[in-house]
C-alpha positions in Angstrom: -13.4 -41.9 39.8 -11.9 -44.2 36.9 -12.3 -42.5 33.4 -12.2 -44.5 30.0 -10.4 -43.1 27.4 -12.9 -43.4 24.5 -11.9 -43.4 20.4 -12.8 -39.7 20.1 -15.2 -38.4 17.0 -12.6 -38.7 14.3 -14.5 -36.3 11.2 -17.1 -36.4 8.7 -16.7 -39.9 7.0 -14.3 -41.7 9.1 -15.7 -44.3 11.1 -12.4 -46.3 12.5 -8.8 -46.0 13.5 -5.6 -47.9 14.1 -4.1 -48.1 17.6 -0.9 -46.6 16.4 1.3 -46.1 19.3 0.7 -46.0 23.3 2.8 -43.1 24.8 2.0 -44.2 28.2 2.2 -47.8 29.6 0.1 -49.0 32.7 0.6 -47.5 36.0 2.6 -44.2 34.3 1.4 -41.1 35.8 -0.5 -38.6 33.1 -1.1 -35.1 33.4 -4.1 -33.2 32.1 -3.8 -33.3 28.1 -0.6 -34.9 28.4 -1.2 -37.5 24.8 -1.9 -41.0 25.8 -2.4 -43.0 22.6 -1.9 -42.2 18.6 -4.5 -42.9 16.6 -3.9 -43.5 12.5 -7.0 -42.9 10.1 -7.3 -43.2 6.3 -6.7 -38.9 6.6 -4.6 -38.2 9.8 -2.4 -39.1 12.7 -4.2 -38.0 15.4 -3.3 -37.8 19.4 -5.6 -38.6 22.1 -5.0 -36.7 24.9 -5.7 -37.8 29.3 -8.8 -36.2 29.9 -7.6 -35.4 33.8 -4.7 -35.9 35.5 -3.7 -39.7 37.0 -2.5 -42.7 36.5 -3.1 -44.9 33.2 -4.3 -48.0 35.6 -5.6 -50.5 32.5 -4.6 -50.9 28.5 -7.4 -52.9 26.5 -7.0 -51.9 22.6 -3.0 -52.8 21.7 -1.3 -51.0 18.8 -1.5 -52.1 15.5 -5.7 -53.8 16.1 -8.5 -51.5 14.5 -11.5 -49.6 16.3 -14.5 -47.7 16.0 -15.5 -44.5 17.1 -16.1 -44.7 20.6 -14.4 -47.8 20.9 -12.7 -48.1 24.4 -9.6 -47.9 24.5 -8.2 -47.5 28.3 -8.7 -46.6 32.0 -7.6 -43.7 33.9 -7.6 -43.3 37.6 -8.0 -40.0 38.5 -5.1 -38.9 40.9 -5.8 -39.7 44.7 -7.9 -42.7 43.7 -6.6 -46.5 44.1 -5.9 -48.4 41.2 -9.1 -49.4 39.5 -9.8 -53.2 39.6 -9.4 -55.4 37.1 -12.6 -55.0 34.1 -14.7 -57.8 33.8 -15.7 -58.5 29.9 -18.7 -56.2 29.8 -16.0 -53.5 30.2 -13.9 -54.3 27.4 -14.6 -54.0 23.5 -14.8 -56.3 21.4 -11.7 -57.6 19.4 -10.2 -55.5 16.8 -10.4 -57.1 14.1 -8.9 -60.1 15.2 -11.2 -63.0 15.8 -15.4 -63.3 15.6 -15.1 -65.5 19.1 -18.9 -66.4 20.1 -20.4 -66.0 23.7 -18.9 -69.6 24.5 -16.0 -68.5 23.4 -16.2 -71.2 19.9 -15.0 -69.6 16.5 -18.1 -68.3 15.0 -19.2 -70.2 11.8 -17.8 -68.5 8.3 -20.6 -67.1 6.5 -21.1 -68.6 3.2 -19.9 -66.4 0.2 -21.9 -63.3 -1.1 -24.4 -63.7 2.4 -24.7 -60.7 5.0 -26.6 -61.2 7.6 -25.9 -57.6 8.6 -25.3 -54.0 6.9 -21.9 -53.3 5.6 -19.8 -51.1 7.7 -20.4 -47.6 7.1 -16.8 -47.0 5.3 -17.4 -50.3 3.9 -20.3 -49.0 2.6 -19.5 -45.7 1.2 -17.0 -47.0 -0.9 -19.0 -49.8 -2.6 -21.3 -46.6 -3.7 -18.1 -44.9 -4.8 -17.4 -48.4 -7.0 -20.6 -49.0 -8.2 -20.1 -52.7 -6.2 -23.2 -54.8 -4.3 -23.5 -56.4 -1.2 -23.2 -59.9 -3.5 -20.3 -59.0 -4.7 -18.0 -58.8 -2.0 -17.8 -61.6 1.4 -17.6 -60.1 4.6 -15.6 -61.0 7.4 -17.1 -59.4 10.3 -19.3 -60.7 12.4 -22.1 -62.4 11.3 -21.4 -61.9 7.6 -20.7 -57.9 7.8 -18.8 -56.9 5.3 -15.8 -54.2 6.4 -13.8 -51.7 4.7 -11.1 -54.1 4.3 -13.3 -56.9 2.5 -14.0 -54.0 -0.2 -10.3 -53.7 -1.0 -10.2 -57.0 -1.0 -12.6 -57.9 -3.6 -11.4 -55.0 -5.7 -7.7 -56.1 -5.6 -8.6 -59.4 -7.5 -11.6 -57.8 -9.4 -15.5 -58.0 -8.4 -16.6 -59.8 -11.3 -14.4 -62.9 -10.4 -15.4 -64.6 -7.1 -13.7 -63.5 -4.5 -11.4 -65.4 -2.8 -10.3 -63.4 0.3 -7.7 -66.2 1.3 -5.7 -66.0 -2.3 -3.8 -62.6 -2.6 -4.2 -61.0 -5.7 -0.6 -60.6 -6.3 1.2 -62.6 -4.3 4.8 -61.0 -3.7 7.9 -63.2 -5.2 9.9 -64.5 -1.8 13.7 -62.9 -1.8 16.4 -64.7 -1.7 17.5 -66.5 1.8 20.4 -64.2 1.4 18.4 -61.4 1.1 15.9 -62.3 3.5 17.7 -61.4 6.6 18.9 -58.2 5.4 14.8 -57.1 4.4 13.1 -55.3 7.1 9.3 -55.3 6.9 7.6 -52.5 8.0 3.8 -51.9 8.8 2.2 -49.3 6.3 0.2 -46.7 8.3 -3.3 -46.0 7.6 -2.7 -42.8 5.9 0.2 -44.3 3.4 -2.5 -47.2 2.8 -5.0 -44.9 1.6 -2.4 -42.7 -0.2 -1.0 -45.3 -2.1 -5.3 -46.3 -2.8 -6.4 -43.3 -3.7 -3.3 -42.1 -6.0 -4.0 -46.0 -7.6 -7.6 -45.0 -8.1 -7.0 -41.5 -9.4 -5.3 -43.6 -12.2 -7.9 -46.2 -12.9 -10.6 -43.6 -12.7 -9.6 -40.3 -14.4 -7.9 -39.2 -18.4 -5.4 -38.2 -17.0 -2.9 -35.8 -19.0 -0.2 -32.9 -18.2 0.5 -30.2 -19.7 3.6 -28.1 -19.7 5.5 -24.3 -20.0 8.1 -22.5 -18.3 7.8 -19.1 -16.1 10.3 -16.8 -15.8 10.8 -16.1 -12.2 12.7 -12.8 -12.5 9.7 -10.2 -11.8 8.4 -12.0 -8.0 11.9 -12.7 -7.2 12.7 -8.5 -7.4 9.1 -8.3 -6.0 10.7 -10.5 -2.6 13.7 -8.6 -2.5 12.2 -5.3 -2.6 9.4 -5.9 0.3 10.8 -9.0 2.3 12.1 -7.3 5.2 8.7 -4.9 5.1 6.4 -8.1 4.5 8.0 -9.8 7.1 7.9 -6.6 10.0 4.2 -6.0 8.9 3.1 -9.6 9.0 5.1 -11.3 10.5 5.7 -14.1 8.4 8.1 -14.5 5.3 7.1 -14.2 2.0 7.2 -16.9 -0.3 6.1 -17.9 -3.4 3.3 -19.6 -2.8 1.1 -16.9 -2.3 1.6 -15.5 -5.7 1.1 -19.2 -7.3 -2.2 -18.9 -5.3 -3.5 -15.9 -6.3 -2.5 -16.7 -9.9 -4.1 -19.9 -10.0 -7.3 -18.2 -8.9 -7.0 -16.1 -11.8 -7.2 -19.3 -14.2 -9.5 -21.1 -12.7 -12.1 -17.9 -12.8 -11.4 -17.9 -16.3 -11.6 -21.3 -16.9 -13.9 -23.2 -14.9 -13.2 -26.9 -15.9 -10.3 -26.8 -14.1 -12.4 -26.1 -10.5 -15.2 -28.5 -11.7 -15.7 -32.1 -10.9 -17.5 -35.3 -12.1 -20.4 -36.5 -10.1 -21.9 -39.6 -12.0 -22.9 -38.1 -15.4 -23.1 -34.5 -14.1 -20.4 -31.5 -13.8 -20.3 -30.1 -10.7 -18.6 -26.3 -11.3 -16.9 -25.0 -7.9 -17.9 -21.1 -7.5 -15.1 -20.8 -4.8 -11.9 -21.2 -4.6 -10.3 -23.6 -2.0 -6.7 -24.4 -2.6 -5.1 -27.5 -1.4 -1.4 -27.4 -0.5 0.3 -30.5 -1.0 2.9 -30.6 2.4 5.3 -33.2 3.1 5.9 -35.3 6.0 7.9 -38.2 7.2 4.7 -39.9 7.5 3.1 -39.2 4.1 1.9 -36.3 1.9 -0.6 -34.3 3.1 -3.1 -31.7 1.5 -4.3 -29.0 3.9 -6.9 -27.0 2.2 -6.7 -23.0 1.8 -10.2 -22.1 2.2 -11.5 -19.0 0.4 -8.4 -18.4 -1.1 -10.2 -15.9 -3.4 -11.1 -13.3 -0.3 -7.6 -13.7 1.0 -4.3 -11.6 0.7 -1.1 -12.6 -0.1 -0.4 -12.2 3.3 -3.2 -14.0 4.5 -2.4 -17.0 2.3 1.0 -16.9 3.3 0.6 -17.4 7.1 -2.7 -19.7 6.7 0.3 -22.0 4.7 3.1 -21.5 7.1 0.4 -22.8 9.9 -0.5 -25.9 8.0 3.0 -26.5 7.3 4.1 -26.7 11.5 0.8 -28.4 12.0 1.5 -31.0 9.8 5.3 -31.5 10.4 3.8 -31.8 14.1 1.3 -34.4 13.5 -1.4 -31.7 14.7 -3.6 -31.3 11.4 -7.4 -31.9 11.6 -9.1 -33.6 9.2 -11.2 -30.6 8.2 -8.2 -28.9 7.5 -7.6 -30.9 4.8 -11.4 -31.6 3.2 -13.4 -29.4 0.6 -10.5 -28.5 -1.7 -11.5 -27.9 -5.4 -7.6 -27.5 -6.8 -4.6 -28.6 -5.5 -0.9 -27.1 -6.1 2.5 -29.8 -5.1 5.9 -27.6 -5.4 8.3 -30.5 -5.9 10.8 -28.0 -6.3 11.6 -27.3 -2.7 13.2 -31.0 -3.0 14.9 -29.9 -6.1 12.4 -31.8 -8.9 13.3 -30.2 -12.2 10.4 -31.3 -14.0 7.2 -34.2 -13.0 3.5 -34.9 -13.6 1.8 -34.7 -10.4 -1.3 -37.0 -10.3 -4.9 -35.6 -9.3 -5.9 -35.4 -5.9 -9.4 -37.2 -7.0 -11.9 -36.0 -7.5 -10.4 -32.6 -8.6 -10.0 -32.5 -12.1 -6.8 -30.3 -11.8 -3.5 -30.3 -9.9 -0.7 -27.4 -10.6 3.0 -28.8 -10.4 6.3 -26.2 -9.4 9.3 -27.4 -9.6 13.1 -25.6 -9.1 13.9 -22.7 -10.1 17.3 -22.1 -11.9 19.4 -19.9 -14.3 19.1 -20.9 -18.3 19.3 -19.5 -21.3 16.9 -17.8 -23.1 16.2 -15.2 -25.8 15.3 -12.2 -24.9 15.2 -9.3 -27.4 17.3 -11.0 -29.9 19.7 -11.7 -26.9 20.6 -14.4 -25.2 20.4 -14.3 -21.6 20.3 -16.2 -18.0 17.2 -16.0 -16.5 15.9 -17.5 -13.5 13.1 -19.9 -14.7 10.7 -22.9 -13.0 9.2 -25.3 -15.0 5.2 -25.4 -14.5 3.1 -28.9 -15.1 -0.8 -29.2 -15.0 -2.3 -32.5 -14.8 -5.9 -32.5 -15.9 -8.9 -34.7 -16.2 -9.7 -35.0 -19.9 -13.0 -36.4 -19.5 -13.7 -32.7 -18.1 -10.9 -30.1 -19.1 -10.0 -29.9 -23.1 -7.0 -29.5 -24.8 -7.2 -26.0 -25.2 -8.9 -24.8 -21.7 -5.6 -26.6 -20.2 -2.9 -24.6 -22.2 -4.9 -21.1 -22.0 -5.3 -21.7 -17.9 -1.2 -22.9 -17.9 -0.5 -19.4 -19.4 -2.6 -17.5 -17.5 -0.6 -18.9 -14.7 2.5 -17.9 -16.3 1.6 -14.5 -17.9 0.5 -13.3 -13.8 3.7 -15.2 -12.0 5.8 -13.0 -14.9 3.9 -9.7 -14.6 2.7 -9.8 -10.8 1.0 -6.4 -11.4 -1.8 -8.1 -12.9 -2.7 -9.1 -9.5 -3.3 -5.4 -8.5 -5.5 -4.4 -11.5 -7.1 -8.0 -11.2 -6.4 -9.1 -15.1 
């Protein structure tokens, strides 16, 4: 029997996808979970795989259009079958995003500006609640007036109190040179650098931000490796890092000072009574920020392989997107890039975010000497409008004072 290939339930919140890239082309021969299509959301990358084993007899969604959950997006002909005839238009969905064609086939009227005939789409909707923005305020594109996650951007790119005007960029970019212009390649930004580049803009506009700064001497876990790597790494089975120390430490501060792990929610506070971590990871399609969940009940050990898993998941394209929801602090080590020194902006709406950075040899005093010492600088950016002054320096140093005495993570001070 033919099987359609189906956008598959993409996680809490995330109602469409971009067709990102067909592995297969009609009439290839699939195998059982052998990946078929790549789908990009506003989170992941994620891989649809052949359900059974066959022949891919019929593509109907190309890359680069937009669908919905459950959105068809092929045909598969199960192996020993004939190829599957040709799908007659109650088979195929409708247009991604492309036109709003009526049943005669006649462009369907614009509707007039501010009208919706029908509710917003649910991403379009749940980000006018996170903008405080009405229906009125934005023009929808989709059919019959419904207003998509795109016409929201839209509208907030040229600003919702001016009338928007979907067919006037808000910043129209300056055109190069005809010199220039053949040597410019122009590239398609994924989904997940779209939102990225959104959500880091609106971590801006939104919070106070401000980072603080100190330096840690790295001397006492650097022995601490050396000692017990070979050990850690027999018993575990994974290598120990520093990471796991920067986690436990950071749990440390945040139980002491709560701000950090809080977050606004209109005019209240929400304080976090658990501790999940986000690790920001790098990939060559984007950052992402697997969460550590329960960090608190964890060992060193624990954290350690929990983050060596994210890290091959995500170089693999293989993350989920619950891996990477629910995180209450986050922690970016620019340092294994070799960043001396940054200010890492929040991973909204967490009201904290822990920079590393490279460790290496300067002077400093020690005992009225003056010695080389291995030393990382450490930078906090905070939300002001929830974390003080003081409550930023005090959880900085208790970051420091455990990374520099890591027996303080034995007798839990």
């Amino acid at each position: 029997m033919a099987t359609e290939i189906r956008v598959p339930t993409l996680g809490e919140s995330v109602t469409e996808a971009t067709v990102g890239q067909w592995f297969k082309k009609p009439g290839d021969t699939v195998s059982v979970d052998e990946p078929l299509v790549e789908l990009e959301t506003d989170k992941v990358t994620v891989e649809v795989p052949a359900p059974a084993a066959g022949t891919l007899s019929e593509i109907l969604v190309e890359e680069g259009q937009t669908v919905e959950v459950g959105a068809l997006l092929a045909h598969l002909t199960e192996a020993g079958e004939g190829p599957r005839p040709a799908a007659g238009a109650e088979d195929k969905p409708a247009p991604a995003r492309t036109s709003d064609a009526g049943a005669a086939g006649k462009p369907a009227a614009a509707p007039a500006a501010g009208k919706v005939d029908m509710p917003p789409a649910p991403s379009a909707r749940k980000m006018m609640e996170e903008k405080g923005i009405s229906t009125d305020q934005v023009e929808g594109s989709g059919k019959r007036g419904q207003i998509l996650k795109e016409d929201v951007l839209k509208a907030l790119e040229v600003g919702v109190s001016a009338p928007v005007a979907p067919s006037v960029p808000a910043a129209a970019r300056a055109p190069s040179a005809p010199a220039d212009t053949a040597r410019e390649e122009r590239v398609r930004m994924t989904k997940l650098r779209q939102t990225i580049a959104q959500r880091l803009k609106d971590a801006q506009n939104t919070a106070a931000i401000l980072t603080t700064f100190n330096d840690v001497d790295m001397g006492a876990v650097m022995d601490l490796r050396r000692d017990y790597k070979d050990l850690f790494e027999k018993k575990h089975g994974v290598r120990l890092g520093f990471m796991g120390f920067f986690v436990k430490a950071v749990i440390q501060a945040l139980k002491e000072i709560p701000a950090v792990n809080a977050e606004i929610d209109g005019t209240d506070l929400v304080y976090k009574n658990y501790y999940n971590i986000g690790v920001a990871v790098g990939t060559d399609k984007g950052l992402v920020v697997p969460v550590v969940r329960d960090a608190d009940r964890m060992s060193i050990a624990e954290i350690e392989k929990t983050i060596n898993e994210f890290g091959r998941r995500a170089r693999d394209g293989k993350l989920a997107i619950e891996d990477m929801q629910g995180g209450t602090f986050t922690i970016s080590n620019g340092g294994v890039y070799g960043s001396l020194m940054s200010t890492p902006i929040l991973n909204a709406p967490q009201s904290g975010i822990l920079g590393m950075h490279r460790i290496e040899e300067r002077p400093v005093v020690r005992q009225g000497q003056i010695v080389a010492r291995p030393m990382m600088y450490l930078a906090l950016s905070y939300d002001h409008r929830i974390v003080d002054g003081k409550e930023a320096v005090t959880f900085l140093v208790r970051v420091k004072e455990v990374i520099e005495d890591p027996q303080r993570l034995v007798l839990d001070l």
